[in-house]
C-alpha positions as CSV (number, residue, x, y, z in Angstrom):
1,X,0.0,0.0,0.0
2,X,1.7,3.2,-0.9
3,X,0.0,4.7,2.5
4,X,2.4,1.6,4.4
5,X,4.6,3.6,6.5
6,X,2.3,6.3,7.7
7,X,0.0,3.3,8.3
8,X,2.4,1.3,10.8
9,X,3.5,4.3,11.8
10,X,0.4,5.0,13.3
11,X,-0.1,1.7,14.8
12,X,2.9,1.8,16.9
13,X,2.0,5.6,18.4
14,X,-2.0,4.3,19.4
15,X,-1.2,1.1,19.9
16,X,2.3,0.6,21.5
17,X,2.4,-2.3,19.4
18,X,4.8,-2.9,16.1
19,X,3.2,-4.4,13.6
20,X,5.2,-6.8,10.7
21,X,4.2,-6.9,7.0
22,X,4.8,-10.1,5.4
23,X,6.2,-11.1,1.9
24,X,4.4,-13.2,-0.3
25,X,6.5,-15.9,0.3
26,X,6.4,-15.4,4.0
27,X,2.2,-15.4,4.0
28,X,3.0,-18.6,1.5
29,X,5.2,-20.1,3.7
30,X,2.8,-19.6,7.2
31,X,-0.2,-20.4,5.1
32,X,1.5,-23.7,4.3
33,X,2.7,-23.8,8.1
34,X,-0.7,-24.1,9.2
35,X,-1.8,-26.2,6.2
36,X,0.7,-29.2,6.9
37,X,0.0,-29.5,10.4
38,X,-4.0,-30.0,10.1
39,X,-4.3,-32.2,6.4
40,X,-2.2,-35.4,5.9
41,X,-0.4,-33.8,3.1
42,X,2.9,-35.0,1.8
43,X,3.7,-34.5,-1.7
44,X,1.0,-31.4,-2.1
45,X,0.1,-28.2,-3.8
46,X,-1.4,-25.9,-1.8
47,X,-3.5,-22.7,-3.2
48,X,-4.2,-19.7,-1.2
49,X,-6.9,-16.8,-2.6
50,X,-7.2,-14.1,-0.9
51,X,-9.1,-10.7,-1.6
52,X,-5.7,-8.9,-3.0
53,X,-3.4,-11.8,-4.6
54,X,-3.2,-15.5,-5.0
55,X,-0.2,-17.8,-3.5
56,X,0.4,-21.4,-4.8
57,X,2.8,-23.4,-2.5
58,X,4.8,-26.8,-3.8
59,X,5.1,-29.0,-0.7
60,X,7.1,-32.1,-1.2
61,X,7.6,-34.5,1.9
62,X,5.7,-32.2,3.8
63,X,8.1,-29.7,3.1
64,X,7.9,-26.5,1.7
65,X,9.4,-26.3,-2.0
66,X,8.4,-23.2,-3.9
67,X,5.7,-20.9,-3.5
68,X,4.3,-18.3,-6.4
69,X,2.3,-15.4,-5.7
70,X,0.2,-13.0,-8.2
71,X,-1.4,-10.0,-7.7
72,X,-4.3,-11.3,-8.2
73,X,-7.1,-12.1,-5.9
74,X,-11.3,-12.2,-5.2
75,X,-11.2,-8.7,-4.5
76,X,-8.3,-7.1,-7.4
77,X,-10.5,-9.3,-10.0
78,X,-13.5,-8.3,-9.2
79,X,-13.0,-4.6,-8.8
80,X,-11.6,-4.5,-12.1
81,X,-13.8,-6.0,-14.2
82,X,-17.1,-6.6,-12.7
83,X,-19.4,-3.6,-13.1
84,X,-22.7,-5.7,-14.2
85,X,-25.6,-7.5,-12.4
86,X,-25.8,-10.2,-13.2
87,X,-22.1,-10.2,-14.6
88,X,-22.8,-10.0,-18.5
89,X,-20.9,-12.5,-21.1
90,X,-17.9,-10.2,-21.7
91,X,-17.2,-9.4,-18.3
92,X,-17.3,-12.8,-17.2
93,X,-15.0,-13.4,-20.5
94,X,-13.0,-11.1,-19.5
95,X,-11.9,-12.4,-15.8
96,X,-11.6,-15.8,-17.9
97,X,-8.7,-14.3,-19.3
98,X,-7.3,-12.4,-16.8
99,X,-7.3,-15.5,-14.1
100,X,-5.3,-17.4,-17.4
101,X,-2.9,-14.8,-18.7
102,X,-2.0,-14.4,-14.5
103,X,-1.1,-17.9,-14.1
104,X,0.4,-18.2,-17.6
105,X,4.0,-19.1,-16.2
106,X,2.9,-21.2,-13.5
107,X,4.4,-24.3,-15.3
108,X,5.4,-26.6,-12.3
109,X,2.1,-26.7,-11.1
110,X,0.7,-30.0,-12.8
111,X,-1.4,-33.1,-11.2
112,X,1.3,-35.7,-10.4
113,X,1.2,-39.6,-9.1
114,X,0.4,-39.3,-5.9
115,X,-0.2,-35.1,-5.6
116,X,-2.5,-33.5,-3.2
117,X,-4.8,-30.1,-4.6
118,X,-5.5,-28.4,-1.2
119,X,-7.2,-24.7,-0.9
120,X,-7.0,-22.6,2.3
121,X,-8.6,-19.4,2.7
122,X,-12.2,-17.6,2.9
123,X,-13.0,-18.0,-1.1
124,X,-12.1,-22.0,-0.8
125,X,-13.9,-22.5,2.5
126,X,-16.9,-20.8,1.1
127,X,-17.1,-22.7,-2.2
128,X,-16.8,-25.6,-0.1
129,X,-19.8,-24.5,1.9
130,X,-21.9,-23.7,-0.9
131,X,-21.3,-27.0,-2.4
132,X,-22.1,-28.9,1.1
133,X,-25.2,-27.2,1.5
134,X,-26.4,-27.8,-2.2
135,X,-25.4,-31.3,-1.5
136,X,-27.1,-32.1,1.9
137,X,-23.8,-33.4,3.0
138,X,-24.5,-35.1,6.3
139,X,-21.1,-34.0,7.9
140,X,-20.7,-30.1,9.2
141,X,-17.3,-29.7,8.8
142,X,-15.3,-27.7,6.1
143,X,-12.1,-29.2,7.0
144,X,-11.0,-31.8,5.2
145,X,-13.9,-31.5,2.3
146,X,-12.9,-32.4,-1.1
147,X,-14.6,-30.3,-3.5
148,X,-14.6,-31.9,-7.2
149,X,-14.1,-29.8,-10.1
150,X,-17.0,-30.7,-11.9
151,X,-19.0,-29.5,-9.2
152,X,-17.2,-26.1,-9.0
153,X,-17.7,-25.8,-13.1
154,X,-21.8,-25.8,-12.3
155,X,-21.3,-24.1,-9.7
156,X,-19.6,-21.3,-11.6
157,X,-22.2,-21.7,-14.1
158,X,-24.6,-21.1,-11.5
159,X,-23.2,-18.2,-10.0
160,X,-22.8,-16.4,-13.3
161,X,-26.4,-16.0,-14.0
162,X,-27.6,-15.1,-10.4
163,X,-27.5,-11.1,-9.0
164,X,-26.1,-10.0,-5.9
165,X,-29.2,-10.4,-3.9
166,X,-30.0,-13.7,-5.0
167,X,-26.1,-14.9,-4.0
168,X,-26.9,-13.4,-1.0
169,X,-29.7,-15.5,-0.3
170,X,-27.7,-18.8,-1.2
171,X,-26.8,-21.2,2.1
172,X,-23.6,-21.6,2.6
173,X,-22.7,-17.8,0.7
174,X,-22.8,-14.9,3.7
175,X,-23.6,-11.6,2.3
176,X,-19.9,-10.1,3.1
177,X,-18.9,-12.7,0.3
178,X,-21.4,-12.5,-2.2
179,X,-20.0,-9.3,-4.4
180,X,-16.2,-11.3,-4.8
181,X,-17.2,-15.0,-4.8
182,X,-17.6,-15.2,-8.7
183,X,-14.6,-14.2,-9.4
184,X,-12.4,-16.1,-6.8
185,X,-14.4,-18.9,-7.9
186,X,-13.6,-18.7,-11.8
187,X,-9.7,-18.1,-10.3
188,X,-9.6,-21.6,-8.4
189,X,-11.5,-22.9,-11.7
190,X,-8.1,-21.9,-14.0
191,X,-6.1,-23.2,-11.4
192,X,-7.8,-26.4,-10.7
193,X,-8.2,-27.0,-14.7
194,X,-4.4,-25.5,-15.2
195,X,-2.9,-28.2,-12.9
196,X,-5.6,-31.3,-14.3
197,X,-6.8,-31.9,-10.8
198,X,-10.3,-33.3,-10.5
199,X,-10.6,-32.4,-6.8
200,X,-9.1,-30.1,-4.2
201,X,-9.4,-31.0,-0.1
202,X,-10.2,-27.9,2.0
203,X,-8.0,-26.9,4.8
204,X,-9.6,-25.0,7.8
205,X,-6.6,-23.9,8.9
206,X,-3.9,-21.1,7.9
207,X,-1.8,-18.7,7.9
208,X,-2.9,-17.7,11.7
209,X,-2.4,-21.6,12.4
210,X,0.8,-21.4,11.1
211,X,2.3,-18.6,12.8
212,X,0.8,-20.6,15.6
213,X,2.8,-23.8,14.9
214,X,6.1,-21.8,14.6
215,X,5.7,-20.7,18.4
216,X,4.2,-23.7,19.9
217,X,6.9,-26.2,17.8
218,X,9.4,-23.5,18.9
219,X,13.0,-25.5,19.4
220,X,11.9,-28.4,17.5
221,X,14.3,-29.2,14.2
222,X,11.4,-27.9,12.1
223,X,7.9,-26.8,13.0
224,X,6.3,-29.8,11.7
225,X,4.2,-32.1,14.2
226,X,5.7,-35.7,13.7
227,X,2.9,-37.8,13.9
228,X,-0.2,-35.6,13.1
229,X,-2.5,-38.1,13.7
230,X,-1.8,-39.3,16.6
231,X,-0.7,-36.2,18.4
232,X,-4.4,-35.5,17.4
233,X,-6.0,-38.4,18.9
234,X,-3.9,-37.8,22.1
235,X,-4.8,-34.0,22.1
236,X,-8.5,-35.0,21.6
237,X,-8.2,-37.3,24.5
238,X,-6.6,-35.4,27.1
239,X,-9.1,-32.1,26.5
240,X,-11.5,-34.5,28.2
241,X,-9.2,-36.2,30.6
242,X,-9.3,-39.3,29.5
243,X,-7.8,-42.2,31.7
244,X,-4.2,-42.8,30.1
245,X,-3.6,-46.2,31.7
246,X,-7.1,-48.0,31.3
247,X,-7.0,-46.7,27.4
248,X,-3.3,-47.8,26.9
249,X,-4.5,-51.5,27.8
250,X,-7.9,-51.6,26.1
251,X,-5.7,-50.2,23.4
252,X,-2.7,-53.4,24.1
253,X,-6.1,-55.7,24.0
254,X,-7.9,-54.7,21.4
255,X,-4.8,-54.7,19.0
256,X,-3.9,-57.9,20.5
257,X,-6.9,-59.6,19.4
258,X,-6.7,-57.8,15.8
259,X,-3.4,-59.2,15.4
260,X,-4.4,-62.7,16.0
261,X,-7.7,-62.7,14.1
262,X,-5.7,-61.3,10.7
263,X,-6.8,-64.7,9.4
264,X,-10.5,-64.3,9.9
265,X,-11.3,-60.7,9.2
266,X,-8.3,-59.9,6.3
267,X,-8.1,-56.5,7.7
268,X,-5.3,-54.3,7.0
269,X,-2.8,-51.5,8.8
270,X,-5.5,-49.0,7.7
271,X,-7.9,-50.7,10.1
272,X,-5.8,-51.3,12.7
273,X,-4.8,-47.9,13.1
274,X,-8.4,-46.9,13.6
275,X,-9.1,-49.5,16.1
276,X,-6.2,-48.0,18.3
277,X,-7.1,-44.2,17.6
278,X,-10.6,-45.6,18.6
279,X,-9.1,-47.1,21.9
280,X,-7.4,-44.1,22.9
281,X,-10.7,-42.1,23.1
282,X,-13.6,-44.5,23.4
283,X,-14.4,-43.2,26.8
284,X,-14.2,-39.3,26.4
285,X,-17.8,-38.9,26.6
286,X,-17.8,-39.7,30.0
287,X,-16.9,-35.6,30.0
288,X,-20.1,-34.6,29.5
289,X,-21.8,-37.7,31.1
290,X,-21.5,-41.5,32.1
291,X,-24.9,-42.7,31.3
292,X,-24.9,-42.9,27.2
293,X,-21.0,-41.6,27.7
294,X,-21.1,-44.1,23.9
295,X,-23.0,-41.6,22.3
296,X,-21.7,-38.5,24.4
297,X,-18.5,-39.3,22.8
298,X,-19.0,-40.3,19.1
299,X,-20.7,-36.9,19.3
300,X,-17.6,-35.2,20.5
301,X,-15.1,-36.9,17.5
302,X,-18.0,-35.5,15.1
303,X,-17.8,-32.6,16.0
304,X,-13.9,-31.7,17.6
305,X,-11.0,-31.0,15.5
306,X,-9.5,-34.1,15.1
307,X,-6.5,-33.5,12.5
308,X,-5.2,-35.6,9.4
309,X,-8.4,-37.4,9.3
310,X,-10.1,-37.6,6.0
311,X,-14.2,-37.1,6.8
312,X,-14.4,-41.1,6.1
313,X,-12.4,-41.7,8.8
314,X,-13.6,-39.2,11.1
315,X,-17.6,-40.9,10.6
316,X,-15.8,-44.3,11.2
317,X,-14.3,-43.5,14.3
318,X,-17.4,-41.9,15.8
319,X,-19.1,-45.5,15.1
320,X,-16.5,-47.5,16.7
321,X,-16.6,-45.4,20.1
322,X,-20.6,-45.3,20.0
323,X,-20.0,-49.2,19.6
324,X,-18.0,-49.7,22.0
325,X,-20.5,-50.5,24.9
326,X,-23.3,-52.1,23.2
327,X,-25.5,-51.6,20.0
328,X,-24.4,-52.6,16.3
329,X,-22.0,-50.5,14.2
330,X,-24.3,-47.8,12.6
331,X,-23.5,-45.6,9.6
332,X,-26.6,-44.5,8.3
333,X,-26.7,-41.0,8.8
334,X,-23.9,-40.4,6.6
335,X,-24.4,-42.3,3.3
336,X,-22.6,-40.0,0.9
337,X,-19.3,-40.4,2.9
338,X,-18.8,-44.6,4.0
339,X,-18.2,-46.6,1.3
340,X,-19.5,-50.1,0.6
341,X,-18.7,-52.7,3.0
342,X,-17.5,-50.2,5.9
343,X,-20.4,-51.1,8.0
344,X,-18.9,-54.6,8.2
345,X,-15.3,-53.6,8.4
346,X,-16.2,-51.6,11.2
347,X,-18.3,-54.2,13.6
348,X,-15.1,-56.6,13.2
349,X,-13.2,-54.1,14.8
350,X,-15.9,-52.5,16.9
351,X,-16.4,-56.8,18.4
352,X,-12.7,-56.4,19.5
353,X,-13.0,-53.3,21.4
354,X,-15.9,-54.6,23.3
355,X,-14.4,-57.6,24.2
356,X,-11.5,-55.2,25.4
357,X,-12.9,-52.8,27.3
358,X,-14.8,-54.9,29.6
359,X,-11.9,-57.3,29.5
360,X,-10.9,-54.3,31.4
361,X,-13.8,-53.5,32.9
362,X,-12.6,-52.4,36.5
363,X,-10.0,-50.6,35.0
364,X,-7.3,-52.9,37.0
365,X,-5.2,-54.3,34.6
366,X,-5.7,-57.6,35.8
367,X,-6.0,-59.1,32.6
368,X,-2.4,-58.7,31.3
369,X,-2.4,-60.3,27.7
370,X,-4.3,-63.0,25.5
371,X,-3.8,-66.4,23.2
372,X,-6.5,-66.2,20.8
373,X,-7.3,-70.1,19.6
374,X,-9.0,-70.3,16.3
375,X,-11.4,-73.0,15.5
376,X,-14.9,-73.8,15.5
377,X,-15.4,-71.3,18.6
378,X,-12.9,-69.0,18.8
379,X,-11.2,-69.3,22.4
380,X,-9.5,-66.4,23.9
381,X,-7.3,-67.8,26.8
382,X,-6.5,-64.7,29.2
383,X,-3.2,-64.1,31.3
384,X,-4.0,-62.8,34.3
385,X,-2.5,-61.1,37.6
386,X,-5.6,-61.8,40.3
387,X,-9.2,-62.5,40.0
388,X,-10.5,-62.0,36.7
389,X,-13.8,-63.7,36.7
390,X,-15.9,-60.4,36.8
391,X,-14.5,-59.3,33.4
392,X,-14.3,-62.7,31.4
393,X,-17.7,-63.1,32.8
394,X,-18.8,-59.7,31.4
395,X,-16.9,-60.0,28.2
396,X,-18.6,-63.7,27.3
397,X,-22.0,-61.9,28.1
398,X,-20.7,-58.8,25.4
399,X,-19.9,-61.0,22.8
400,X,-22.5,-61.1,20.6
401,X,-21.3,-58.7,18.0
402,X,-18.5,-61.3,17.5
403,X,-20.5,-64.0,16.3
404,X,-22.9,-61.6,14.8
405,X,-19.3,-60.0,12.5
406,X,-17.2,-63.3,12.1
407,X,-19.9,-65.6,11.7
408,X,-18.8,-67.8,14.7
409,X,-19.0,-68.0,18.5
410,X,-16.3,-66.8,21.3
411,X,-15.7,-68.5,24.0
412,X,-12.5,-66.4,26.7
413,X,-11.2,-68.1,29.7
């Protein structure tokens, strides 16, 4: 802004405080900062629109790469060449060609194997929203969407023939948006059909995240958090104080008995990893209750940030921890994001967690480990330290999902 100086200047005198202008490789690089550490991204490109510019960051093994940065944005593209309502044919052609001939020399950024399209930023989050609404998607939650490009060229389309009070009007569109989301829209559009990519994943968080991560991973080689997921899961779980020890062994138990059933249910690491996620924090409900503290808590994953989840996963783990007292697995309410066969998948591993938790139903420990035998009946013989007979009692009397998801009785000892 050629005003800058006065501007800060004035800051400082009313304020006390010094304010600092970033680049547009600095606001690229905490963008991405705050982008890396929410999404499971490794190999990514990650696109930023704001009002005034656009960034596009290259992240390669979650690191950053390259960033390029335009002058180009919702607002600038708008203000220039939208004057019509609705935006006539040669307007609209004409921020076709601006948001091209900007991004001309943008030739690194191409769909690759294995490449992730993510967006961060108000114009992504509220495409993202419009299309959720317009869907009826069953999940409130913007992080994590992927948005498809076919859905954002009709939805262009769409936006193209409506005014300003009828955008205002749309769910999902709020009316401080409505005057600049055509034209950030037809920007992600070049972008999105520039690089071939059929879909870009929505990130909630940026570039405040990210100057965030950079203080609270202060000292650490880089500001990256190791093992997103699980420093989720565990974050997730001590907001609600969960119980460290009894999780860790319904945790020891339920992976125990997945191990030794790999030949019956033909599950893979991707499973397993839920079932211990779901371990860690199949209790937190009790924070808001212990009567239905099931459903208390698959409300709570629905519904909490849990990072580098996809929304699959997220709906999954909700069912396991609802499952985990009594009930059958149930993923009805949200059709449009399990895929076929996850109901199933899931009560095999929600049968295990039963079977653990109230093999640890006093929250003792007693039970120490298990030798699964496979046969007609499955027997589970448990190693014990004292008196177990309260919790293989309970666990026989819990077993009917078992028989119900492998198709044969349990018998634990």
């Amino acid at each position: 802004a050629s005003n800058q100086a006065m501007f800060l200047e004035q800051v400082e005198q009313e304020s006390g405080l010094q304010m600092r202008v970033l680049e547009a490789e600095q606001e690229a690089y905490y963008g991405y900062l705050g982008t890396v550490n929410s999404l499971a991204l490794d190999d990514a490109y990650l696109i930023d629109i704001g009002g005034g510019s656009t960034q596009v960051t290259a992240i390669r093994g979650r690191g950053f790469q390259q960033a390029f940065s335009r002058p180009l944005g919702a607002l600038r593209i708008s203000d220039r060449h939208i004057t019509s309502d609705p935006i006539s044919g040669k307007e609209f052609r004409a921020i076709e060609q601006a948001a091209a001939e900007t991004f001309a020399d943008l030739n690194w950024f191409h769909e690759a194997r294995n490449t992730t399209l993510a967006g961060i930023g108000g114009t992504i989050r509220t495409l993202a929203e419009i299309d959720m609404k317009m869907r009826g998607y069953s999940l409130d939650r913007v992080h994590g969407y992927q948005l498809r490009r076919d859905r954002l060229e009709a939805l262009v389309e769409q936006l193209r023939g409506t005014t300003l009070k009828q955008r205002e009007d749309m769910p999902g569109l709020g009316s401080d948006r409505a005057d600049l989301i055509l034209g950030g829209a037809v920007i992600l559009r070049q972008l999105m059909r520039q690089g071939d990519f059929s879909e870009i994943t929505v990130s909630g968080y940026g570039l405040r995240e990210g100057l965030f991560f950079e203080q609270f991973l202060a000292g650490e080689d880089s500001p990256l958090i190791g093992d997103l997921r699980g420093f989720s899961v565990q974050n997730l779980a001590r907001n609600y104080g969960y119980e460290a020890v009894h999780c860790a062994k319904v945790q020891e138990l339920s992976l125990s008995l997945f191990d030794q059933l790999a030949s019956l249910h033909g599950l893979g690491e991707w499973e397993r990893e839920l079932l211990g996620y779901a371990a860690v924090i199949h209790d937190i409900g009790v924070a808001i209750s212990y009567y239905d503290h099931h459903k208390h808590g698959a409300y709570l994953i629905l519904n909490s940030a849990l990072l580098g989840f996809s929304h699959r996963e997220v709906v999954l783990l909700a069912a396991l921890v609802r499952a985990h007292r009594k009930g059958d697995i149930d993923v009805s309410a949200n059709p449009d994001i399990v895929e076929d066969g996850d109901a199933a998948r899931m009560a095999k591993l929600a049968a295990l967690l039963r079977i653990a938790e109230y093999l640890e139903r006093r929250k003792s420990q007693v039970v120490q480990g298990l030798t699964v035998e496979i046969g007609e009946t499955v027997r589970v013989v448990c190693s014990t330290t004292g008196d177990a007979s309260i919790e293989i009692w309970d666990a026989n009397r819990r077993s009917s999902l078992f028989k119900k998801a492998y198709g044969r009785p349990i018998e634990i000892v």
